[in-house]
DOTI-509548 format. One record per residue: x, y, z of N, C-alpha, C in turn; residue number from 1. Coordinates in steps of 0.2 Angstrom, whole numbers, plus 5000, padded with zeros to 4 digits. Atoms other than C-alpha are relative to their C-alpha. Layout:
BEGIN
<<X Y Z> <X Y Z> <X Y Z> NUM>
...
//
This chain:
BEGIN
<<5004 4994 5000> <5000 5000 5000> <5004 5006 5000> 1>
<<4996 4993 4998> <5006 5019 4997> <4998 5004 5006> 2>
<<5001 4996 4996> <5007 5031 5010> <4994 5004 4997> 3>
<<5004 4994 5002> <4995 5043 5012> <5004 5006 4998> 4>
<<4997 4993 5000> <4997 5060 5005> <4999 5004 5003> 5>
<<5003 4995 4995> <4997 5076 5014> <5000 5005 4995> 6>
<<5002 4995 5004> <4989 5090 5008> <5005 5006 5002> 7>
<<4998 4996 4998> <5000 5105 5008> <4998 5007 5002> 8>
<<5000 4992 4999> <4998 5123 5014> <5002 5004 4995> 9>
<<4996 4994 5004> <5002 5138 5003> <5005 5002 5002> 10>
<<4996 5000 4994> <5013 5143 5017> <5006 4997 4997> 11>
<<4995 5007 4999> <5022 5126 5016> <5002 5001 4992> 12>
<<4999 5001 5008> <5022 5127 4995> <5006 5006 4998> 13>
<<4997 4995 4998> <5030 5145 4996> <5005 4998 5002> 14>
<<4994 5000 4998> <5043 5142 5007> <5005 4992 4997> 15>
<<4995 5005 5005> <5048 5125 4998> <5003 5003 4994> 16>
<<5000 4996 5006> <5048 5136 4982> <5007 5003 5000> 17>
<<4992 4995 4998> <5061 5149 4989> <5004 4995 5001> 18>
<<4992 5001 4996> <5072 5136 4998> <5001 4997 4991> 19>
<<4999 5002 5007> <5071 5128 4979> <5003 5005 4996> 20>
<<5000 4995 5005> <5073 5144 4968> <5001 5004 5003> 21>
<<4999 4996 4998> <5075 5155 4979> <4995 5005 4999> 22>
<<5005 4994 5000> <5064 5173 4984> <4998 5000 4990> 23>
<<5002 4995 5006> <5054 5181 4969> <5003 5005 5002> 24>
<<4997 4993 4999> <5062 5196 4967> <4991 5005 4999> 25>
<<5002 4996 5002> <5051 5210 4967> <5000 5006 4997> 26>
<<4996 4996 5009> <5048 5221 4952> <5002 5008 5005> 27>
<<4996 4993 4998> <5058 5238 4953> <4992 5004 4998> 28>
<<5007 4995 5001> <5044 5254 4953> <5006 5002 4995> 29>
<<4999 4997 5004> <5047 5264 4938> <4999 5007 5000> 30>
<<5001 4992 4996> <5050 5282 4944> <5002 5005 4994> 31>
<<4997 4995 5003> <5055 5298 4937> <5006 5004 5004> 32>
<<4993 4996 4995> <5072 5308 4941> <5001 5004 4994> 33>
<<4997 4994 5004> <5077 5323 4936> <5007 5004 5004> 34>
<<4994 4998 4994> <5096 5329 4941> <5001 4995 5005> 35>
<<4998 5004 4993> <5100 5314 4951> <4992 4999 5006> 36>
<<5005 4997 4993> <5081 5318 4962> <4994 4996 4995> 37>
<<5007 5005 5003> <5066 5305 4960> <4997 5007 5002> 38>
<<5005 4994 5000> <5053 5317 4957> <4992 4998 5000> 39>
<<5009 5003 5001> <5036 5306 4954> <5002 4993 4996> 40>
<<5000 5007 5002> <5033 5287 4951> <4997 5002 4992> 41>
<<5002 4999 5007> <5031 5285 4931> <4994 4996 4999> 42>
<<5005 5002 5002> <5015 5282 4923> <4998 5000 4993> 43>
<<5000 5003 5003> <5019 5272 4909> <4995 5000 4994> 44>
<<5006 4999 5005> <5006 5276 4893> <5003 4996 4993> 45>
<<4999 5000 5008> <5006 5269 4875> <4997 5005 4998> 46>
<<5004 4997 5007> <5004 5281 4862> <4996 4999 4996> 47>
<<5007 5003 5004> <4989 5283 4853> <5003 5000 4992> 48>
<<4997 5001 5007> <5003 5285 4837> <5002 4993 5002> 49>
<<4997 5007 4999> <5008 5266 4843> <4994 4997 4997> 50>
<<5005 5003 5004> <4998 5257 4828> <4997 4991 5005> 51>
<<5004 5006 4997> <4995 5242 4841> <4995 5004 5006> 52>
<<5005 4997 4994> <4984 5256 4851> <4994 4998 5001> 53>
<<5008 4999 5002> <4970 5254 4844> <4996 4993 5004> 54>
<<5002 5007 4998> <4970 5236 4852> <5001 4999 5007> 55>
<<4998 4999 4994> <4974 5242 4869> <4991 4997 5005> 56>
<<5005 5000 4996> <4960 5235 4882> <5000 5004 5006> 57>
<<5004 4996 4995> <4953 5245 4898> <5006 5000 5003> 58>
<<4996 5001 4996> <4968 5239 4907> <5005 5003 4997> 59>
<<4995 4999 5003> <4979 5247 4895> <5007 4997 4997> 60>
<<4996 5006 5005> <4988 5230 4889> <5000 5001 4993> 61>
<<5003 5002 5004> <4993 5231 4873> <4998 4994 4997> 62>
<<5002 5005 5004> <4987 5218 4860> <5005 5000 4994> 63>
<<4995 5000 5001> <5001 5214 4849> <4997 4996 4991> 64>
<<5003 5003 5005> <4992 5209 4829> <5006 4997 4997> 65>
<<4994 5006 5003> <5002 5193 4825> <5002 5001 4993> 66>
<<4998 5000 5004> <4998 5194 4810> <5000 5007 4993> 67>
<<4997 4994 5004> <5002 5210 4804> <5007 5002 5001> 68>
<<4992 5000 4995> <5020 5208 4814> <5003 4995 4993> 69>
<<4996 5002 5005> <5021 5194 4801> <5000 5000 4995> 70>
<<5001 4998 5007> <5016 5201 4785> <5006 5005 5000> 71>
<<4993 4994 5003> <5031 5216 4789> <5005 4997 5001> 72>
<<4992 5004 4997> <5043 5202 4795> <5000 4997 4991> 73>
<<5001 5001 5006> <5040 5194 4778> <5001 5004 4994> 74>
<<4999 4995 5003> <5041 5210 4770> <5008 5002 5000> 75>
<<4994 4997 4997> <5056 5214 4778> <5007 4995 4997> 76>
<<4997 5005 5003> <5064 5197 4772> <5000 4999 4993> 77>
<<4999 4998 5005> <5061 5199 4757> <5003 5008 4996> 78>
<<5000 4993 5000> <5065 5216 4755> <5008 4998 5000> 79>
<<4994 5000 4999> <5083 5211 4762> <5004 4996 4993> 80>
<<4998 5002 5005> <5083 5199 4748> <5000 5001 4990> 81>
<<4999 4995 5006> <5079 5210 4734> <5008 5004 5000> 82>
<<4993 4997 4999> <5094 5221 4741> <5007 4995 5000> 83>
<<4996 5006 5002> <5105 5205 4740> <5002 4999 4994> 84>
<<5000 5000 5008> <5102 5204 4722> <5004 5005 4998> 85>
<<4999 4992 5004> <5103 5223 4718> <5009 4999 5002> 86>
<<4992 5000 4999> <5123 5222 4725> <5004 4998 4995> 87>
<<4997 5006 5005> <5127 5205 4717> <5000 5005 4992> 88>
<<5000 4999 5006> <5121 5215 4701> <5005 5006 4998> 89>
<<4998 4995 5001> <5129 5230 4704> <5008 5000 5000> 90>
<<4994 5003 4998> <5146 5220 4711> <5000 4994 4999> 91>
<<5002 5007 5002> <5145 5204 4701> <5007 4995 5003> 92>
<<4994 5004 5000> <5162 5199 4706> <5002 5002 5007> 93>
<<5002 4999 4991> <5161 5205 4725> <5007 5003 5001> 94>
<<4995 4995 4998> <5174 5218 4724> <4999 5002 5008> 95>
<<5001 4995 4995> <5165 5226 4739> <5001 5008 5000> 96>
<<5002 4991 5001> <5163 5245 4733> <4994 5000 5003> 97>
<<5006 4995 4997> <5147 5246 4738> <4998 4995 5005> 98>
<<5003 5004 4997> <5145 5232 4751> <5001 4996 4999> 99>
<<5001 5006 5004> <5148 5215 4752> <4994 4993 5001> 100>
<<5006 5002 5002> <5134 5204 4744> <5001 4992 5004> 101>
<<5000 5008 4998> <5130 5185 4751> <4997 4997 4997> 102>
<<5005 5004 5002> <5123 5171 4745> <4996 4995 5004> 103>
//
């Protein structure tokens, strides 16, 4: 037969935790200083110019549109690879005058 189990505490889970991993640290505040001199705890805003604003809920998390992240990564990657060609064509023999080109 197995032994019983014992139910534990939060208490008891916590301090297992720490002696395992050691404390959570707790987060730093995010202040203001001006000259060396905290002035006022900061209160962090998105921009309503930050095109994932729009997606901000009540809590003012933003919302982060996947797939618009991957359409400009996509873009971006290709873009690079246009620019890859244009060198090769401009430095077909990889002098490096204007850069040098990879395959």
């Amino acid at each position: 037969m197995a032994p019983e189990r014992k139910e534990l505490t939060d208490e008891e889970i916590e301090r297992l935790l720490d002696e395992a991993a050691g404390p959570i640290p707790k987060p730093r505040p995010k202040l203001v200083a001006e000259e060396g001199r905290v002035v006022a705890p900061a209160e962090v805003r998105v921009s309503p110019a930050d095109p994932n604003f729009r997606f901000a809920g009540a809590g003012g998390f933003v919302r982060i549109n996947m797939a618009e992240a991957e359409r400009q990564r996509a873009w971006a990657e290709a873009d690079a690879a246009r620019e890859r060609v244009r060198r090769k064509e401009i430095d077909p023999f990889g002098y490096g005058h204007w850069g040098a080109w990879e395959d």
